[in-house]
VEXGU-434567 format. One record per residue (C-alpha): x, y, z. Coordinates in nm, 4 decimals, always signed. Example, Ala and Ser with C-alpha at 12.3 -4.5 7.8 and 13.67 -1.06 7.14 Angstrom:
# VEXGU-434567
- +1.2300	-0.4500	+0.7800;
- +1.3670	-0.1060	+0.7140;
END
This chain:
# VEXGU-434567
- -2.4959	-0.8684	-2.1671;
- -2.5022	-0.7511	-1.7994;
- -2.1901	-0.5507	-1.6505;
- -2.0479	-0.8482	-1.4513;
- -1.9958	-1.0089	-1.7942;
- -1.7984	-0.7484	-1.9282;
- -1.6159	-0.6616	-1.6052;
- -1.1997	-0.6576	-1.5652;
- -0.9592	-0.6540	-1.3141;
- -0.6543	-0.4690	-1.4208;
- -0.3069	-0.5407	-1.1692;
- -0.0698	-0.2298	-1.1654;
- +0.2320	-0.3637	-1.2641;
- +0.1003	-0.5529	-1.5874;
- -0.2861	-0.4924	-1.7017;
- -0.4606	-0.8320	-1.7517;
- -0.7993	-0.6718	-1.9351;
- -0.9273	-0.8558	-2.2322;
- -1.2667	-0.7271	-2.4469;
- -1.6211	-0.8072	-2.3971;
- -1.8546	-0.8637	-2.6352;
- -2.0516	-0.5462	-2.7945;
- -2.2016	-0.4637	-3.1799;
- -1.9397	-0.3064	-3.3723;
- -2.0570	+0.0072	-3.6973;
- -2.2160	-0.1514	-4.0285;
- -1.9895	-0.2481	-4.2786;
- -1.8796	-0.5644	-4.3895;
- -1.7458	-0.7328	-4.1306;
- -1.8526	-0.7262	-3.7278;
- -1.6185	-0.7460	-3.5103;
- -1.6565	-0.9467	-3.1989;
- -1.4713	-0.9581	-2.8577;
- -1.3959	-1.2211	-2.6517;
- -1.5863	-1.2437	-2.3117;
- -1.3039	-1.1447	-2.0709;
- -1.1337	-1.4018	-1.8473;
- -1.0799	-1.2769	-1.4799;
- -0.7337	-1.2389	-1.3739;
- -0.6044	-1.2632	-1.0004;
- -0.7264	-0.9333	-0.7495;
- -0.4062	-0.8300	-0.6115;
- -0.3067	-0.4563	-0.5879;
- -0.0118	-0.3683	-0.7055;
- +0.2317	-0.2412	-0.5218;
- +0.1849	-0.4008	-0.2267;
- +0.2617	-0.2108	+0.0475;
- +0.6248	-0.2487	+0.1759;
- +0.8150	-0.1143	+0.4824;
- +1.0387	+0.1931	+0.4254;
- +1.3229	+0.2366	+0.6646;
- +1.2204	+0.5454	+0.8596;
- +0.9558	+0.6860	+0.6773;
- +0.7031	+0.8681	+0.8461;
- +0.5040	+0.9560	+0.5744;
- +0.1942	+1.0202	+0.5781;
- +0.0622	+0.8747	+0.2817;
- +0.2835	+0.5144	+0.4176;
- +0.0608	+0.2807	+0.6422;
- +0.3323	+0.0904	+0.6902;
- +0.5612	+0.3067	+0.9189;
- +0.4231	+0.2673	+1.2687;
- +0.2781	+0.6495	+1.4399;
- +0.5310	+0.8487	+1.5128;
- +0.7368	+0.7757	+1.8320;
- +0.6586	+0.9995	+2.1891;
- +0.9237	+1.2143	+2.2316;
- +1.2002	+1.0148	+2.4329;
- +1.1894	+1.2620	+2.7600;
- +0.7877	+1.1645	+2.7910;
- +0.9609	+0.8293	+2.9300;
- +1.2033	+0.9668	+3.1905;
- +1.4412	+0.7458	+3.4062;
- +1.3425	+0.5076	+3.6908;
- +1.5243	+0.7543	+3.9246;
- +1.6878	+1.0558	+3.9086;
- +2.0869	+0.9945	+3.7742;
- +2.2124	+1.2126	+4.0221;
- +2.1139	+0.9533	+4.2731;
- +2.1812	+0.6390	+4.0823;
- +2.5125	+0.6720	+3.9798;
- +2.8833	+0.7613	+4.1321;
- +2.8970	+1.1325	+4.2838;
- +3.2351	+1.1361	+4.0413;
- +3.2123	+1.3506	+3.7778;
- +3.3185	+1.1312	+3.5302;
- +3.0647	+0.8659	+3.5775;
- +2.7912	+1.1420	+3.6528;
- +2.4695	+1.1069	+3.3987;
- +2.3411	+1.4593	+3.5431;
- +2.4304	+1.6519	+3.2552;
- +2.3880	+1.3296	+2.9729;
- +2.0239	+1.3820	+3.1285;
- +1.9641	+1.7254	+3.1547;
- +2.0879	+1.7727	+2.7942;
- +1.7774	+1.5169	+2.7051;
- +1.5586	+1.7289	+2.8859;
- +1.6580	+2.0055	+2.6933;
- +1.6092	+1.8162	+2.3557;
- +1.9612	+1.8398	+2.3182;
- +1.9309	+1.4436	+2.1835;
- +2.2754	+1.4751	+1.9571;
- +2.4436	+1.6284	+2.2995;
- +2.2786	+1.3637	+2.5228;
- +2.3858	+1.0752	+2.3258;
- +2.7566	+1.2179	+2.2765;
- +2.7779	+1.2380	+2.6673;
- +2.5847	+0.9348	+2.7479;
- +2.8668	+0.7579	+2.5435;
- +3.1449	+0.9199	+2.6979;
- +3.0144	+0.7724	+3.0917;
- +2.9232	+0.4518	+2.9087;
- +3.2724	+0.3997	+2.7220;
- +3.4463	+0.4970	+3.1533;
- +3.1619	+0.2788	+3.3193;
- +3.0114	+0.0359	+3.0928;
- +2.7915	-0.1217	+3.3425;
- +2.6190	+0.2626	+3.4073;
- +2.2688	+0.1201	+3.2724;
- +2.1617	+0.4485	+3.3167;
- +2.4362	+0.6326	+3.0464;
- +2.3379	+0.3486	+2.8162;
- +1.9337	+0.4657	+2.8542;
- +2.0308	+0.7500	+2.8289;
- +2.1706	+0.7440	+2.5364;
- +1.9279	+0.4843	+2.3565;
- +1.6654	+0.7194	+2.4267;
- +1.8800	+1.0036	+2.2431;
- +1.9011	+0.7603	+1.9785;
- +1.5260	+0.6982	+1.9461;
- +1.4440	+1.1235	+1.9010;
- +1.7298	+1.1000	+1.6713;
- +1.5717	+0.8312	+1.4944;
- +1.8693	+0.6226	+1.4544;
- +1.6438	+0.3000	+1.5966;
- +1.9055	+0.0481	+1.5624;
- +2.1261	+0.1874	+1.7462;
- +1.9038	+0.3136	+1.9916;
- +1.8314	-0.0613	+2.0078;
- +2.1619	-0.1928	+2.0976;
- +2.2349	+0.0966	+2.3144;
- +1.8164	+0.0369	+2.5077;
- +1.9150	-0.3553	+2.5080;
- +2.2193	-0.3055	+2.7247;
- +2.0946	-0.1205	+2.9426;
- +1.7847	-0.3235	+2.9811;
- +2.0584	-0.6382	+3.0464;
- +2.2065	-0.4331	+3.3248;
- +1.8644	-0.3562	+3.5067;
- +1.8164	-0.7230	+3.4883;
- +2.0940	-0.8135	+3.6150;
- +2.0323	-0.5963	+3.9031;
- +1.7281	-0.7099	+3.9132;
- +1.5924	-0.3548	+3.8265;
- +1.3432	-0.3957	+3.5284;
- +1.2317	-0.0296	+3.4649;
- +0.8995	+0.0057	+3.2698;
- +1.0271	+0.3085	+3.0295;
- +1.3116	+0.1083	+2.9212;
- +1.1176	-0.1776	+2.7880;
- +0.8719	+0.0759	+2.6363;
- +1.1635	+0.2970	+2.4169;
- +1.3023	-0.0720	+2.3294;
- +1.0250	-0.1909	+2.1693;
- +0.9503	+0.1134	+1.9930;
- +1.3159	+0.1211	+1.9056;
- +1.2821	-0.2571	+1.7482;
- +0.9417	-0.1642	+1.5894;
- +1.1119	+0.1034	+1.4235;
- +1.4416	-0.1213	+1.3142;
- +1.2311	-0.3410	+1.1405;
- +1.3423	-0.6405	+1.4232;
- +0.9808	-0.7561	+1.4796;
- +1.0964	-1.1086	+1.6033;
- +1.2630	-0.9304	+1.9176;
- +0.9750	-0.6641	+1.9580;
- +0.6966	-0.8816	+1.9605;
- +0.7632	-1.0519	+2.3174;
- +0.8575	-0.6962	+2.4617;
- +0.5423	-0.5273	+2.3310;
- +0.3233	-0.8340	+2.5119;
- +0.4225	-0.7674	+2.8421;
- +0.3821	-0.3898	+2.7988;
- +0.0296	-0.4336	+2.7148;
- -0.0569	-0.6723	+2.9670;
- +0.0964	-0.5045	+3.2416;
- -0.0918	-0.5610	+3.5562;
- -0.3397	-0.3037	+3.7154;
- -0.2400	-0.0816	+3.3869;
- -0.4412	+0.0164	+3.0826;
- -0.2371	-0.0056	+2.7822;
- -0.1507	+0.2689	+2.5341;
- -0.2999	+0.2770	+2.2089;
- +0.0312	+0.3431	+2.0675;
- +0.1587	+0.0240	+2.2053;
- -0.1105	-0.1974	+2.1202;
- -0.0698	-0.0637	+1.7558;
- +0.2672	-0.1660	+1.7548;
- +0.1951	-0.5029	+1.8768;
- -0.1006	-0.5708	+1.6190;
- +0.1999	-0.3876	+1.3761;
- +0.4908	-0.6347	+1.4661;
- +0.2506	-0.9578	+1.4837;
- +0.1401	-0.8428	+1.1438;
- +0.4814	-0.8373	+1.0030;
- +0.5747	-1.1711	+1.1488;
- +0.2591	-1.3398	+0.9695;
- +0.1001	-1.3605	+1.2763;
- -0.2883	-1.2412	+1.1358;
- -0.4956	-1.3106	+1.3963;
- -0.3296	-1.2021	+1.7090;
- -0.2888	-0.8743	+1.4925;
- -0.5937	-0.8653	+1.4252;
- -0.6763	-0.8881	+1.8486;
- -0.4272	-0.6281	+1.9013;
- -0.5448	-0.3526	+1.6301;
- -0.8967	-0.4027	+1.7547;
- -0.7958	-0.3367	+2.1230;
- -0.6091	-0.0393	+1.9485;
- -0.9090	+0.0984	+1.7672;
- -1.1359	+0.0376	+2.0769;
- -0.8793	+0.2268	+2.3036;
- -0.8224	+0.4639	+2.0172;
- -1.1245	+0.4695	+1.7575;
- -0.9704	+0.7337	+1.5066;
- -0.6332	+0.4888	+1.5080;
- -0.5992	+0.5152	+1.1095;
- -0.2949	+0.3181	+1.1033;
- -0.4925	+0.0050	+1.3097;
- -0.7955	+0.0468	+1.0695;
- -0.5866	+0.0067	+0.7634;
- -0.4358	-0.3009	+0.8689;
- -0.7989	-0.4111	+0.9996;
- -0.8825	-0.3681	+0.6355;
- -0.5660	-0.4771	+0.4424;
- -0.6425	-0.8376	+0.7030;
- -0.9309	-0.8594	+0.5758;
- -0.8659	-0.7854	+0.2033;
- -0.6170	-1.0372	+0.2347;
- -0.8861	-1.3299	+0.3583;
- -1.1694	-1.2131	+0.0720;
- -1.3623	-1.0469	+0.3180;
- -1.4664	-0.7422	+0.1453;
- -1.7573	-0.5669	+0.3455;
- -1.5309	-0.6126	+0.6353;
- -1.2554	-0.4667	+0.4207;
- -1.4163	-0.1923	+0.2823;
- -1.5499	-0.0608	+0.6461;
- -1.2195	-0.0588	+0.8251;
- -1.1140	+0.1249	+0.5221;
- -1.3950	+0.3649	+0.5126;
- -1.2976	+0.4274	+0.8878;
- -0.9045	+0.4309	+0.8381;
- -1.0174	+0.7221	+0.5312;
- -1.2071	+0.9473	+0.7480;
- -0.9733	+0.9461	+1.0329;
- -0.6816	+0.9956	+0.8200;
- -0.7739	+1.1030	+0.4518;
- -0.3388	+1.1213	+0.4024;
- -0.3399	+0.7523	+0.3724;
- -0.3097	+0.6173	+0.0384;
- -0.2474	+0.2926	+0.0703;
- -0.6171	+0.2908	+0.2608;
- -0.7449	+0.4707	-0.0628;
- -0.5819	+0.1355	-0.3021;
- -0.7515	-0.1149	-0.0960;
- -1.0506	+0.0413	-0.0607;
- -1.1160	+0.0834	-0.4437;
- -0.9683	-0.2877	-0.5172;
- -1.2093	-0.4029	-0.2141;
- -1.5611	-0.1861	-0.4233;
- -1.4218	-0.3693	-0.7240;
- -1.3631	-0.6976	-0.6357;
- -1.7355	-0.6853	-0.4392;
- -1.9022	-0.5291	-0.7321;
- -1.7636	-0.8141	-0.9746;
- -1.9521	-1.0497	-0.6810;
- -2.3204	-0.8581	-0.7182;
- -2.5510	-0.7650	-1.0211;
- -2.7577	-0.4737	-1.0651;
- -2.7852	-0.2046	-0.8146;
- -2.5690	-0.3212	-0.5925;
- -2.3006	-0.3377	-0.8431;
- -2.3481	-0.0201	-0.9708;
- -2.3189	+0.1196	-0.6186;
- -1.9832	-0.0597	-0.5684;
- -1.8620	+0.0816	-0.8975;
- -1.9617	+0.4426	-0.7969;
- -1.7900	+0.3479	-0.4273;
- -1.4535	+0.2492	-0.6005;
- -1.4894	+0.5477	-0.8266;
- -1.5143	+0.7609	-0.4765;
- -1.2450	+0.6002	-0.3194;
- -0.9752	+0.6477	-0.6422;
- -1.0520	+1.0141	-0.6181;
- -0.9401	+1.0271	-0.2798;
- -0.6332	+0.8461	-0.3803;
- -0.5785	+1.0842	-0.6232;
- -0.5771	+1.3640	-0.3790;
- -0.2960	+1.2429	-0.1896;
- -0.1017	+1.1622	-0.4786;
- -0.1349	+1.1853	-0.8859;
- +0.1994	+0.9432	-1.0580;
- +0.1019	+0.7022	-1.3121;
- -0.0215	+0.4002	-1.1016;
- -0.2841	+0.5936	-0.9380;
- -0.4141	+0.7332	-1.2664;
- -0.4487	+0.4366	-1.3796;
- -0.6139	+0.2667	-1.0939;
- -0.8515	+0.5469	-1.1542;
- -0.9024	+0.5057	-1.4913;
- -0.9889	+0.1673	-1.3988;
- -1.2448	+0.2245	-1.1279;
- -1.4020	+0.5203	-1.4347;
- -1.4036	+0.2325	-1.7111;
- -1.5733	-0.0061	-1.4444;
- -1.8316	+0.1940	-1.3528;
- -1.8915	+0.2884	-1.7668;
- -1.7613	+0.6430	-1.7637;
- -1.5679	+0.5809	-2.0756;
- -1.5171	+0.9298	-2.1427;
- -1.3758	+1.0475	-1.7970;
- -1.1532	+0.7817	-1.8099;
- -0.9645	+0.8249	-2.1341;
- -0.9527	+1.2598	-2.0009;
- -0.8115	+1.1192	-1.6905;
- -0.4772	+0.8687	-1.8665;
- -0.4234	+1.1875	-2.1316;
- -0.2001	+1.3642	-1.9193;
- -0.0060	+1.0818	-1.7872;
- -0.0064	+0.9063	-2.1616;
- +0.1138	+1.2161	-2.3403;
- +0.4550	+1.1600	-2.1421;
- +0.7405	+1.0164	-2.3127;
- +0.8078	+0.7572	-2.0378;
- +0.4263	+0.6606	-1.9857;
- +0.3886	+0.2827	-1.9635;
- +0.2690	+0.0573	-2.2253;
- -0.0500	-0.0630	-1.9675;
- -0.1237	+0.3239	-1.9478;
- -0.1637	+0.3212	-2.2873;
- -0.3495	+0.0207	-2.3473;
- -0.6296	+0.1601	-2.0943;
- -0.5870	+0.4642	-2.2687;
- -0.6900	+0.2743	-2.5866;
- -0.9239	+0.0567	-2.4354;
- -1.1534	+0.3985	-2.3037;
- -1.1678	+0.5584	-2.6372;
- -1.2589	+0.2477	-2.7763;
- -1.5218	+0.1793	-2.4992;
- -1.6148	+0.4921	-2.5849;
- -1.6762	+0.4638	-2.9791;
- -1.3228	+0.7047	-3.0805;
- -1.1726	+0.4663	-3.2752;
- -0.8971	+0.7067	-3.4204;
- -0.7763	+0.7611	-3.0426;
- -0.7910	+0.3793	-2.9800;
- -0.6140	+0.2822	-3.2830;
- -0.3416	+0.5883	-3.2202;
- -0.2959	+0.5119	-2.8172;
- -0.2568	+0.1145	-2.8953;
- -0.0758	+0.1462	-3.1764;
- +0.1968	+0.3120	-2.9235;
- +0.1346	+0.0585	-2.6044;
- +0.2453	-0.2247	-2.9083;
- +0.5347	-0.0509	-2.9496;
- +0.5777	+0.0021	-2.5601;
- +0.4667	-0.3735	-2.4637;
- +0.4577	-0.6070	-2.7925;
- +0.4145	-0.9171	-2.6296;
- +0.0390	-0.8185	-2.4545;
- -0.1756	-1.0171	-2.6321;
- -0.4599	-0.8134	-2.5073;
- -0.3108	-0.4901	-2.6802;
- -0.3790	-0.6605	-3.0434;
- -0.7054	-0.8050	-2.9223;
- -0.8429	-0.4476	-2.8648;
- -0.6286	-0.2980	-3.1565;
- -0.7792	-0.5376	-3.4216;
- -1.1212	-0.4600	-3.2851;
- -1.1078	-0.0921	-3.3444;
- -0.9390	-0.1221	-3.6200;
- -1.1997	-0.3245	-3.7847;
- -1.4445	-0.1027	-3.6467;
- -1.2511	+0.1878	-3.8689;
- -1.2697	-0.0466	-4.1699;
- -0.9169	-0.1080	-4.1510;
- -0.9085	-0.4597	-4.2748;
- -0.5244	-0.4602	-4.3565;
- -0.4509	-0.3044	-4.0108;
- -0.6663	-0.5011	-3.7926;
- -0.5896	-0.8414	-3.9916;
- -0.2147	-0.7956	-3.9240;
- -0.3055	-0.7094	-3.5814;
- -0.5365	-1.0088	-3.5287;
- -0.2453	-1.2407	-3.6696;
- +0.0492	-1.0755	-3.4067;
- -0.1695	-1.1871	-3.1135;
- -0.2476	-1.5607	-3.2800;
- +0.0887	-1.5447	-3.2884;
- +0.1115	-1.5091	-2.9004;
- -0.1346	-1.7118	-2.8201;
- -0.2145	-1.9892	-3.1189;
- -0.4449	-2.1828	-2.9102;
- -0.6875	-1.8293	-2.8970;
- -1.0265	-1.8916	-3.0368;
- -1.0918	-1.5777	-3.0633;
- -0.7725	-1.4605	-3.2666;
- -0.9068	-1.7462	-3.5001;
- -1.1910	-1.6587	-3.5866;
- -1.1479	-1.2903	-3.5874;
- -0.8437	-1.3996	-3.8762;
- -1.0638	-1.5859	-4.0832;
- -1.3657	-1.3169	-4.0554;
- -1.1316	-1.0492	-4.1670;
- -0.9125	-1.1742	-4.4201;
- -1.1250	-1.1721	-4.7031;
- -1.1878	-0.7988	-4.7073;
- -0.8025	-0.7349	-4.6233;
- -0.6703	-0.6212	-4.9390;
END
């Protein structure tokens, strides 16, 4: 039986892996597995947005936003506003200059709350609030003061640029997106890679996939080591089923930034799901390729999910052995999940150590007693150990589960007479 036959797709969250057919030991019964159904590709967790989180292991948090000086005022303050003292943004400014971005905003405020039609105090200050990284209020602060400069007719081109960044950054794609098209289409101006990112990143979030998918190209052909544009290039493409696209954005995304683990998940789910598509060589070579892309996951990070996606990518690609070494640490915790322990089980068993099966399946039934695939693999190796009694009782909790199961039938009636 080929290697496509016996191939399973496990999700993180809950494994869906059921047995494939293989000669058990002599003895007086054989037992038989069920050729596995194939359950839905989806990795698991699916990346998410975290509230300021640059992290570098998070595709999901937009590159990290240019210090707010780099985008200075229209004009110097000294010249826009009053030559009183109290609506002066001379020293609000100079104390951004300094990097003094607590200070700034503090002072900004204070001409803002005496003139609150001072556009400039209310820059000012959202651009205090972007290095400060408190984007929503940078927001409100960078949307007033954009209102003034339109109401004087004054549209300044650093103003727009911190707002959409701060909007990016507050999650508020809807009132990014339109802000973020007219800075990269400005006339007679070639746009920043940064920016295009964050328009392919904000059309992305608002389920808009192809114009992100225009927007992180332009970003990866003004910028071709832009990790974050190559991930979502991939994760785009992973979505629509279009692995060899998938897996060379995230190839690319991996070299230019091997932090990103979220490019490491996709890529092995992307080797997988293409292997389970091919036969022979080819197959093998996509099980080797997801094997190579879990280890780089693992580098970035080691908890439970990764180990197991691992494991996966190891059983997969037949290395029985490495798999079960690599789920012992994480299985010999207290807390470790009851689909850790079923892969756990389901490698020694692959691998012919039936006492390890029966011992690490024997605790993911305890852990997770409604999987019927836990008492599907338990039975077999138990009746591989000759344990009639064992492996009938185990047979009989997942016919139990799922009484319309041929295979719990007739693995029941071959057992039963030599369960004593």
């Amino acid at each position: 039986m080929t290697r496509r036959h016996t191939a399973f797709i496990f999700t993180m969250i809950f494994l869906l892996a059921v047995v494939s057919s293989t000669s058990a030991q002599s003895g007086a019964t054989r037992p038989r597995r069920a050729i596995p159904t194939q359950p839905a590709q989806t990795p698991t967790p699916a990346p998410t947005t975290r509230r300021g989180a640059d992290t570098a292991s998070s595709p999901t948090t937009p590159a990290a936003t240019p210090a707010a000086t780099s985008a200075r005022p229209n004009t110097s303050p000294a010249t826009t506003t009053p030559a009183s003292g109290t609506t002066d943004t001379t020293r609000a400014y100079t104390l951004l200059q300094q990097k003094q971005y607590a200070e700034a905003a503090k002072e900004a405020a204070q001409v803002s709350a005496r003139d609150p039609k001072n556009s400039e105090a209310w820059k000012i200050a959202g651009f205090a609030k972007l290095s400060l990284r408190q984007f929503a209020e940078a927001a409100s602060d960078l949307q007033r003061a954009l209102d003034l400069q339109r109401a004087a007719k004054e549209d300044d081109a650093p103003t727009i640029d911190a707002l959409a960044q701060a909007y990016v950054r507050s999650e508020n794609f809807e009132k990014a997106l339109p802000l973020l098209t007219v800075v990269t289409t400005r006339k007679g101006a070639t746009p920043d890679p940064l920016m295009l990112y964050y328009r392919g990143f904000a059309e992305y979030k608002t389920n808009k996939f192809a114009e992100a998918e225009t927007s992180f190209n332009a970003a990866i052909k003004a910028d071709p080591k832009n990790s974050l544009a190559l991930f979502y290039l991939g994760r785009i493409a992973y979505d629509r089923k279009s692995d060899d696209a998938a897996i060379n954005a995230l190839n690319r995304a991996t070299i230019s930034d091997p932090r990103l683990a979220e490019a490491w998940t996709y890529l092995t789910y992307s080797y997988l799901r293409r292997a389970d598509a091919a036969t022979g060589p080819k197959a093998e070579a996509d099980y080797q390729g997801a094997v190579r892309a879990s280890e780089g996951l693992l580098k970035v990070r080691s908890d439970e999910p990764t180990t197991a996606l691992h494991a996966q990518a190891l059983i997969r690609a037949q290395q029985y052995a490495r798999a079960a070494a690599a789920l012992e640490r994480i299985a010999a915790t207290p807390n470790a999940q009851g689909s850790t322990l079923y892969l756990l089980g389901f490698a020694h068993s692959r691998a012919k150590n039936f006492p390890k099966a029966v011992a690490a399946l024997d605790r993911a039934a305890a852990k997770s007693p409604d999987d019927v695939n836990i008492y599907r693999e338990l039975g077999y190796a138990q009746e591989a150990s000759k344990q009639y009694a064992k492996a009938l009782a185990a047979y009989e909790k997942g016919l139990a589960l799922a009484p319309t199961d041929e295979y719990f039938k007739e693995s029941v009636e071959r057992v039963k007479p030599f369960a004593k």
